[in-house]
C-alpha positions, 0 to 999 in steps of 0.5 A: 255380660263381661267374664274376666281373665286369668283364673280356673274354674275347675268343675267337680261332681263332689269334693272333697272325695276320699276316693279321688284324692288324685283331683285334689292333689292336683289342685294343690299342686296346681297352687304350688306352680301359682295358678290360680283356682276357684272349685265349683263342685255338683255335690256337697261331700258325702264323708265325714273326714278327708284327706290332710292335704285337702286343708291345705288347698287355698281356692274357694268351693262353689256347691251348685245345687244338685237336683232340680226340683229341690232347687228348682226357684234357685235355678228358675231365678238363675236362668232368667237372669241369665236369659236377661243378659244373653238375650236370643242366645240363651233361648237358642241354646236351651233349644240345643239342650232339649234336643239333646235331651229328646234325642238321648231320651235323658231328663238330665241333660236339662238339670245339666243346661240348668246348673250350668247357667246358674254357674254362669249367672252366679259365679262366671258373670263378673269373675277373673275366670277364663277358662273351665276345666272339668274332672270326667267326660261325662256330668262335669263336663256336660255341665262344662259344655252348657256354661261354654255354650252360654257364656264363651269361655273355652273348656276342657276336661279330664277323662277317667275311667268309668266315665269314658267307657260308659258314655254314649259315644257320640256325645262323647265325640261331641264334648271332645270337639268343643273342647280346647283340649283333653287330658285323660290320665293313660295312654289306653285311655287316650288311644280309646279317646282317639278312636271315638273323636275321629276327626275331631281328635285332629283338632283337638288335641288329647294329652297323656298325663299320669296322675302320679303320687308322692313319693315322699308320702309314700316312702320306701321301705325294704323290710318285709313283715315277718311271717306266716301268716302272709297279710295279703292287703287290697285298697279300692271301691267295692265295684264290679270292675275290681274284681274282688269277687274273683279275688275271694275266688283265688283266696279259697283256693289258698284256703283250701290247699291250706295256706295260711293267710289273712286278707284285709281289704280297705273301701267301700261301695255297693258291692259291700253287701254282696262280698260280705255275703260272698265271704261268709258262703266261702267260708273265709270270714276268719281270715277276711277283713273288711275295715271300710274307707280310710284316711291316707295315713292309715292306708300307708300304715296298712301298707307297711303291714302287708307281705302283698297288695292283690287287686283283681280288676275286669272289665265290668258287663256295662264295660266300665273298667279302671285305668291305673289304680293309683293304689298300685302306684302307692303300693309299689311307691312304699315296697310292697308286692303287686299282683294285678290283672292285665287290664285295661292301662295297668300293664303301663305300671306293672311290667310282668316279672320286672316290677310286679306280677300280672295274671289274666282277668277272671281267672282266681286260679291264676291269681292264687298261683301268683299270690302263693308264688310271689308270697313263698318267695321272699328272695325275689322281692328286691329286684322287684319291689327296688324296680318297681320303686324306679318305675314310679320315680321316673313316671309317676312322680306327681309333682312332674307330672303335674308340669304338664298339666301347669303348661296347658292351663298356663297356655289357656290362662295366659291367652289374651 
């Protein structure tokens, strides 16, 4: 079995996803710098729209099947071709997954080894890919760590958010050790990374790199809207590390000492049910506006509309928790106000009293102060939102930060 040089294979657990348009503004800016791309996605999309920019990406899409028994001749037939191939060595490393499996107690460990030689036998065998790279530490990147048993390729992997602080840390620590490298996209992230590998952090090397936005999509602008009512907007997943329970919390007690405002909140997720029902019991459904997922476009207009942006993020019971937003990077990329937690890497963005303003987590009251001050104050919104806009330029400015990311793959790419 021979497996070629010089090409990508980026593993995805769904693309496109309007909720990771960071990944697939990477891809395309990866195109821009020459490198060349194939996608091998876990999922077919789940939306009905994407992003524009996703039209513009050139590399081919893989869709793996997703679940075993719906696929299980597909990924029978796959896997003995590869055992064909490999000989004794597939056999060995299905014995690995399988003690995997029994010793974590989890069925998919087994789906993963399959998917990822069926990867190997239909796409990898015979490819120009040499080297796998794979978006969050914990499916794609056990996907990725299979396909590396099987067939030699080195892979690496980018960790998030969720995926880090709520897998199981020795199989993170093993991922970690296998891989060529890590990238995770805060400097919390990666001193949590550190922490869990040990040893192996000293051989495997973890980069820092923001995610970043446009800023030329997200252009600036210093024009307030006229008000009251102040448009108090949120964009994120209805999920429990957000913290829009606690958001609606601090939104009552605005109501109550009579501020007028209206909120708009832009996404979805299963806590929808949940903060609609939390909503109507509070009492603000006529000020609340829950319009669903939304192209970028229009998030940008709604962007313009607003007087501030307020995100109230947590660290959730199963300890999941965010990184940096990338809605607070546009938020302060076009102009607008921020008020957010002291969670988890937001403090790397927002700097308290400089380029926006933190509250403690969990606490509404807290946030309700800052909401009213930061809205009653007009005066002090340039020297904010002009830092704020700096702040982003120099840091989060996507197409530098996709620079270092270019080195490594060049470097692994380029490796004879």
């Amino acid at each position: 079995m021979s497996f070629g040089t010089n090409r990508l294979g980026m593993l995805l657990k769904g693309y496109p996803r309007i909720s990771e348009s960071f990944i697939s503004t990477e891809i395309l800016l990866l195109e821009s710098l020459g490198v060349p791309i194939e996608i091998f996605s876990l999922r077919q999309p789940r939306e009905t729209f994407c992003h524009d920019h996703v039209t513009k990406i050139a590399a081919p899409v893989t869709y793996l099947p997703e679940y075993v028994l719906p696929n299980l001749a597909t990924l029978f037939r796959s896997n003995m071709r590869l055992w064909r191939t490999l000989g004794a060595h597939y056999p060995g490393c299905f014995r690995d997954a399988l003690k995997r499996a029994y010793e974590r107690r989890a069925v998919a460990t087994v789906r993963h080894f399959l998917q990822a030689g069926h990867l190997a036998t239909t796409r990898l065998a015979g490819s120009k890919v040499s080297h796998i790279h794979a978006h969050f530490c914990h499916t794609p990147a056990s996907v990725a760590f299979f396909a590396s048993g099987l067939t030699g390729l080195p892979f690496s992997f980018t960790a998030h958010a969720k995926d880090i602080y709520t897998s199981d840390p020795e199989q993170l620590s093993r991922k970690i050790r296998r891989a060529r490298f890590v990238v995770t996209c805060t400097r919390y992230n990666a001193a949590h990374l550190a922490q869990i590998a040990g040893d192996a952090a000293i051989r495997t090397p973890i980069h820092t790199i923001y995610h970043g936005i446009d800023p030329e999509l997200f252009a600036f602008g210093t024009e307030a809207p006229a008000g009251p009512p102040y448009e108090i907007l949120s964009v994120g997943r209805m999920v429990p590390k957000k913290g829009y329970d606690d958001l609606l919390l601090a939104l009552k007690i605005l109501d109550g000492e009579g501020f007028d405002f209206r909120f708009t909140h832009i996404g979805s997720g299963e806590e929808k049910p949940r903060l609609k029902t939390l909503t109507r019991d509070l009492g603000l459904s006529p000020r609340v506006r829950m319009l669903g997922t939304l192209p970028h476009r229009d998030v940008i207009d709604r962007y313009r509309r607003a007087h501030c942006f307020a995100l109230a993020c947590k660290v959730a019971e199963n300890g999941d928790r965010d990184g940096i937003p990338n809605v607070l990077i546009e938020a302060m990329a076009v102009g607008l106000p921020v008020v957010a937690t002291a969670v988890s890497a937001i403090p790397e963005l927002v700097e308290n009293g400089k380029t926006g303003t933190l509250v403690e987590s969990g606490n509404p009251a807290a946030m309700a102060r800052a909401l009213r001050r930061v809205l009653e104050n007009p005066e002090q919104r340039m020297p904010s939102v002009t830092a704020a806009r700096k702040r982003v330029e120099e840091d989060f400015d996507n197409r530098r930060c996709i620079l270092k990311l270019h080195a490594l793959f060049k470097r692994v790419l380029d490796a004879p």
